[in-house]
C-alpha positions in Angstrom: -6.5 0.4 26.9 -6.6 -3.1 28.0 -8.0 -6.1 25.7 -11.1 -6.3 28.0 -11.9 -2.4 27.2 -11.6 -3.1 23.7 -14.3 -5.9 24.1 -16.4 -3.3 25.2 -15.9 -0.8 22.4 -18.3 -1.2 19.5 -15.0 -1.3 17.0 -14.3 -4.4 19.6 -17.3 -6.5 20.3 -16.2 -10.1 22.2 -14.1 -12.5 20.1 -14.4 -15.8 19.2 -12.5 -18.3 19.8 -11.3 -18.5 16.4 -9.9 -15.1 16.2 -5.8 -15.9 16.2 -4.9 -12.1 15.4 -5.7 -8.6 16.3 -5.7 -6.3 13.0 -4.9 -2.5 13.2 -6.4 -1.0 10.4 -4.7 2.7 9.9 -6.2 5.2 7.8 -3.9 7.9 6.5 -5.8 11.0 5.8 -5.0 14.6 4.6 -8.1 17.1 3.8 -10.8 14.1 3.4 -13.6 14.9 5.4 -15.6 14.4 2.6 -14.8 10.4 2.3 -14.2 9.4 5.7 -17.9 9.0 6.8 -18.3 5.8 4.1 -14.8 4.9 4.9 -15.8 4.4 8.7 -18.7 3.3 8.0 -17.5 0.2 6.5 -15.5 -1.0 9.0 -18.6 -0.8 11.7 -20.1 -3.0 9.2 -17.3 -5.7 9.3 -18.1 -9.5 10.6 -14.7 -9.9 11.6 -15.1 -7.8 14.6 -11.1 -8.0 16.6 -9.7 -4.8 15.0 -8.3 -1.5 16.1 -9.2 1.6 13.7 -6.3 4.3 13.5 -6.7 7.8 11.6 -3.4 9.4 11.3 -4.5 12.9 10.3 -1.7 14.4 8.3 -2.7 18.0 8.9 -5.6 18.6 7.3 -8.1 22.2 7.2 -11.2 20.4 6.6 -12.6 19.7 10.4 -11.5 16.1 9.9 -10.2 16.2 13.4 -13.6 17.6 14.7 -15.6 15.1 12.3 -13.6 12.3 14.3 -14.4 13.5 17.7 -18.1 13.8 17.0 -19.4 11.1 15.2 -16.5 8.2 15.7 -14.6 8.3 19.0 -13.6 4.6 18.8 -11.2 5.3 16.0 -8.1 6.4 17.8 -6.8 10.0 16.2 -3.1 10.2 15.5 -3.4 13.8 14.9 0.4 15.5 12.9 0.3 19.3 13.8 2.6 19.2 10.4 2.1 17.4 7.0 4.6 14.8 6.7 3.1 12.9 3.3 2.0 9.1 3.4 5.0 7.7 4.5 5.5 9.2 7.7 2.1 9.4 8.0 1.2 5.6 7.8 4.7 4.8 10.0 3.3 6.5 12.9 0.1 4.8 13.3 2.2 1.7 12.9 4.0 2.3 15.6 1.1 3.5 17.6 -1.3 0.1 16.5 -1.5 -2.7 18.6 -2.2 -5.3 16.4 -0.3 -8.1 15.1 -1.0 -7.6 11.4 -1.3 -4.1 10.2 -4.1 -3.1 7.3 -3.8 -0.2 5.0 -6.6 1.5 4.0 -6.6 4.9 2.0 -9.7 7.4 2.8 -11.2 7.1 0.2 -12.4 3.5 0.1 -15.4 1.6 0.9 -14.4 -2.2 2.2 -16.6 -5.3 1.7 -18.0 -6.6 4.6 -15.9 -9.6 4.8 -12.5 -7.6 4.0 -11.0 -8.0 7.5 -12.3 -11.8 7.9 -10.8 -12.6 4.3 -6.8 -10.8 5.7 -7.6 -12.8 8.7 -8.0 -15.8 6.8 -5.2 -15.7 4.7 -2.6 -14.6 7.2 -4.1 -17.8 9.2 -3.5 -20.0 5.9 -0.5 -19.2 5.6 2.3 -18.4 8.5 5.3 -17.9 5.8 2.6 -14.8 4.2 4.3 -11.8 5.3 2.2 -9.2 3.2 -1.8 -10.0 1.8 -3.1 -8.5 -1.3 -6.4 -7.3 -2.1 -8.8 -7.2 -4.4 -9.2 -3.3 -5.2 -12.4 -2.5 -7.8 -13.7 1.1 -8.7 -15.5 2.5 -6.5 -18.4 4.6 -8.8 -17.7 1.0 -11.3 -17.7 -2.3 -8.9 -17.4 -4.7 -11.4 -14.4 -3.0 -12.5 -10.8 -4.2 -11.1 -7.9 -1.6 -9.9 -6.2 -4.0 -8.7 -5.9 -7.4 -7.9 -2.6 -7.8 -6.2 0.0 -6.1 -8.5 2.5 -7.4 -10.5 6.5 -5.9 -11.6 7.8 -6.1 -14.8 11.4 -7.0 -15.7 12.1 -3.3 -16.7 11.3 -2.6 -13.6 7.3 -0.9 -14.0 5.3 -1.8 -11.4 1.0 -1.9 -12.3 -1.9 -3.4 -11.2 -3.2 -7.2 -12.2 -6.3 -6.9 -14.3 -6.3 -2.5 -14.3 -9.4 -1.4 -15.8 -11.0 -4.8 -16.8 -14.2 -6.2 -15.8 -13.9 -8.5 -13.1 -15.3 -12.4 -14.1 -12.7 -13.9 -11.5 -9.9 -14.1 -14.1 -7.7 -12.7 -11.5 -8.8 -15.5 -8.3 -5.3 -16.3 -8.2 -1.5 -15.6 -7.2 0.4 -16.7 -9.8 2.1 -13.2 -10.7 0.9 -11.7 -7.7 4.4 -9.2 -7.2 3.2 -7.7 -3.7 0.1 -6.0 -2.4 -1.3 -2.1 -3.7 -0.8 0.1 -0.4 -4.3 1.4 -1.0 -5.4 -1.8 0.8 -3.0 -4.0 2.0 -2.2 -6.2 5.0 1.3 -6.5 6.6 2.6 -8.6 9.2 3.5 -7.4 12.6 6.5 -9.7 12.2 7.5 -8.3 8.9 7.9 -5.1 9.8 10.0 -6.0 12.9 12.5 -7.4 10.5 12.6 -5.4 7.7 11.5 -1.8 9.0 8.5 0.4 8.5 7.8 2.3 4.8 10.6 4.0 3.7 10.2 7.7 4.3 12.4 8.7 1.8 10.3 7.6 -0.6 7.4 10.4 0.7 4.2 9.4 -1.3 3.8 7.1 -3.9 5.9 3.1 -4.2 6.6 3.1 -1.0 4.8 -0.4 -1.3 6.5 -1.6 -4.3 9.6 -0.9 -2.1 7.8 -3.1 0.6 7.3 -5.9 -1.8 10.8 -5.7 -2.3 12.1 -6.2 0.9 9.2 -8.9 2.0 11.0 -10.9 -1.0 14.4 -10.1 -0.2 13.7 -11.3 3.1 12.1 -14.4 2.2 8.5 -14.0 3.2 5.6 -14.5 0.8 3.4 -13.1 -0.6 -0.6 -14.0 -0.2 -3.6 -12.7 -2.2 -7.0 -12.4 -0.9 -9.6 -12.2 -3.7 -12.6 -11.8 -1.8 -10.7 -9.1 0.7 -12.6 -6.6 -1.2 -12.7 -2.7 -1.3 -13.6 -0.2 -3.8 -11.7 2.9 -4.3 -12.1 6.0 -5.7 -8.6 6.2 -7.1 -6.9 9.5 -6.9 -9.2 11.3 -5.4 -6.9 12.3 -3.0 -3.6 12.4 -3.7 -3.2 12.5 -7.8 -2.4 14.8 -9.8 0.9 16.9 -10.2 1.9 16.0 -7.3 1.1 11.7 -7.1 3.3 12.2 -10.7 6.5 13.8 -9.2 6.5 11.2 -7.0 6.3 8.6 -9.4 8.5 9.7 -11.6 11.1 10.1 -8.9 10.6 7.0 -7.2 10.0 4.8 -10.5 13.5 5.0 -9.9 14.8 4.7 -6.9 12.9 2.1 -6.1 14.6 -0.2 -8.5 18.0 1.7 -7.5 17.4 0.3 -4.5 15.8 -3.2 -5.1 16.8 -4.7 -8.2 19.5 -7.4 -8.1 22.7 -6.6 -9.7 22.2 -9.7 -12.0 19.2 -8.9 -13.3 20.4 -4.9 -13.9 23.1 -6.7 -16.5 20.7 -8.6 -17.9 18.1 -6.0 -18.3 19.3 -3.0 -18.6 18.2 -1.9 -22.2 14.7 -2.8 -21.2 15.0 -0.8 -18.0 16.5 2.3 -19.4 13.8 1.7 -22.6 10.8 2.0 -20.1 12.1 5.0 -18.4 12.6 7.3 -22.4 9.1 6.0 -22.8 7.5 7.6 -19.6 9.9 10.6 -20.5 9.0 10.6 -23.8 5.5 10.8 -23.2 6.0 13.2 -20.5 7.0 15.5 -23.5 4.2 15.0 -25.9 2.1 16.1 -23.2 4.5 19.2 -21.3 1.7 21.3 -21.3 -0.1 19.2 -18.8 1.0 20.0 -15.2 1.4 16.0 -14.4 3.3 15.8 -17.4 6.0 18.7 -16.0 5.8 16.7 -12.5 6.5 13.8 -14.1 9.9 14.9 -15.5 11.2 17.2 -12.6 10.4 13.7 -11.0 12.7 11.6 -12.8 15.0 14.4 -12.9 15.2 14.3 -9.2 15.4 10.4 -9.1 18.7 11.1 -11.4 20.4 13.5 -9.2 19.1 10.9 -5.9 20.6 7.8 -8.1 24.1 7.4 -5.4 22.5 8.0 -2.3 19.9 4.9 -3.3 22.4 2.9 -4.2 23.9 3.0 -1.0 20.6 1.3 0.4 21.1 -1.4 -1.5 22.0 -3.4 1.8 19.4 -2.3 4.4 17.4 -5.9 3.9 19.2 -9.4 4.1 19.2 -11.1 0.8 18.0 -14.8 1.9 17.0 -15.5 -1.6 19.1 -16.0 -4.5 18.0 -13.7 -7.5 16.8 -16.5 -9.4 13.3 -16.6 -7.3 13.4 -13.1 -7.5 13.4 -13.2 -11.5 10.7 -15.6 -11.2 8.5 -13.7 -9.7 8.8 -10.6 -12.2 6.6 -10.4 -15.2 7.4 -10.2 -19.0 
């Protein structure tokens, strides 16, 4: 498809002159018919107007793929004939997009009108941004935050700024912005050239904290876009028993992985403290199925520990680990 076809697609009306990048906005899906009409929907609706839209459907039984063909053929299909989780999923409408920055968007999400213009913006602000952040709110709740831009502790937890609160504009700023949630999030074309796609080991689930990670290690920044909004019905997709194994598992090698050696000295007692507590409370609540999940996942992370280890140099350390401790919270 040439740049003049996509002109003439409705996802592609004519630019103006002060469109500087193309976006690719790729929708992971698995068994969501049910959300991807107001998910679609949303993005017609957009007033920045020079975007690609790619489903990657990760082998869903719903009539997703039949959905698609009827009522939007302008979004381009990447169709998996096997279910290969998020990961993989996501990586190969990456490497089937076009654009120049690359925009997350889980199924189940609604986006502001204004979400694409407000990435454009900021990637335009700011050519050292590698990765912009979102404002996520609850979907059923939208004056309630999910996430706006998320932050990483120093024992290594990784949450969302402002989780659960009412949304005055307490949270209009970057200041302990960590990286960007991966259920809306904008990544550089040029980013990922350097420091490689999502890590499909990782399968489902901090696959962006491990992206934050690398962005830093590498030296790009980090920008947040408040009024890049979209509302989000949380797990509606993906939670459960199975969303806990994998952050039980990855909890850890992620930081495996990522966290500098000087730090690890440093910290250790607080890292190690976090992970008894989610184990801990894993126990007090073993009769819950998530609960189970959660501790064959951090069993599994264990037994993973020296393979991870061994990834600790797949990204080019340009920044000392001072700046990196800097940008962790308390």
């Amino acid at each position: 498809m040439t740049r003049k076809d996509l002109k003439e697609n409705p996802f592609f009306p004519r630019q103006s002159a002060s469109a500087l990048i193309m976006i690719s906005v790729i929708i992971p899906t698995y068994n969501g018919l049910r959300f991807l009409p107001t998910c679609l929907n949303a993005l017609r609706a957009q007033t920045d107007r020079d975007f690609e839209i790619l489903v990657v459907d990760d082998a869903s039984r719903d009539g997703t793929r039949e959905l698609l063909a009827r009522d939007y053929p302008d979004a381009r299909v990447i169709a998996l004939e096997k279910n290969r989780g998020f990961c993989r999923a996501v990586n190969a409408g990456i490497r089937a997009a076009r654009g120049d920055c690359i925009a997350l968007l889980n199924n189940d999400t609604e986006a502001d009108a204004h979400w694409l213009a407000e990435i454009q913006r900021a990637f335009q602000a700011n050519s050292r941004a590698g990765i912009v952040a979102c404002k996520l709110k609850l979907f059923d709740r939208r004056n309630i935050l999910h996430s706006a831009g998320d932050f990483l502790r120093v024992d290594g937890i990784p949450g969302n700024r402002g989780v659960w609160e009412q949304d005055r504009g307490q949270y209009d700023d970057a200041r302990d912005v960590f990286g960007a949630c991966g259920g809306a999030g904008a990544y550089r074309r040029a980013l990922l050239d350097e420091i490689g796609l999502f890590d499909e080991d990782l399968v489902a689930n901090c696959e962006d904290v491990d992206m934050n990670w690398r962005a830093r290690w590498a030296g790009w920044e980090i920008a947040y876009a408040p009024r890049a909004i979209v509302y989000h019905h949380l797990t509606a997709t993906g939670g459960g028993a199975y969303g806990s194994f994998w952050v039980g598992r990855n909890f850890i090698l992620v930081l495996a992985k990522n966290y500098p050696a000087t730090l690890w000295k440093k910290n250790w007692r607080k890292i190690v403290r976090a992970q008894l507590g989610i184990t801990l409370d894993a126990l007090k609540n073993f009769r819950g199925a998530a609960a189970r999940a959660r501790l064959r996942g951090q069993l599994a992370g264990l037994i993973g520990l020296p393979r991870w280890l061994g990834k600790r140099g797949a990204v080019a350390r340009r920044i000392a680990d001072s700046e990196i401790e800097k940008a962790l919270r308390a």
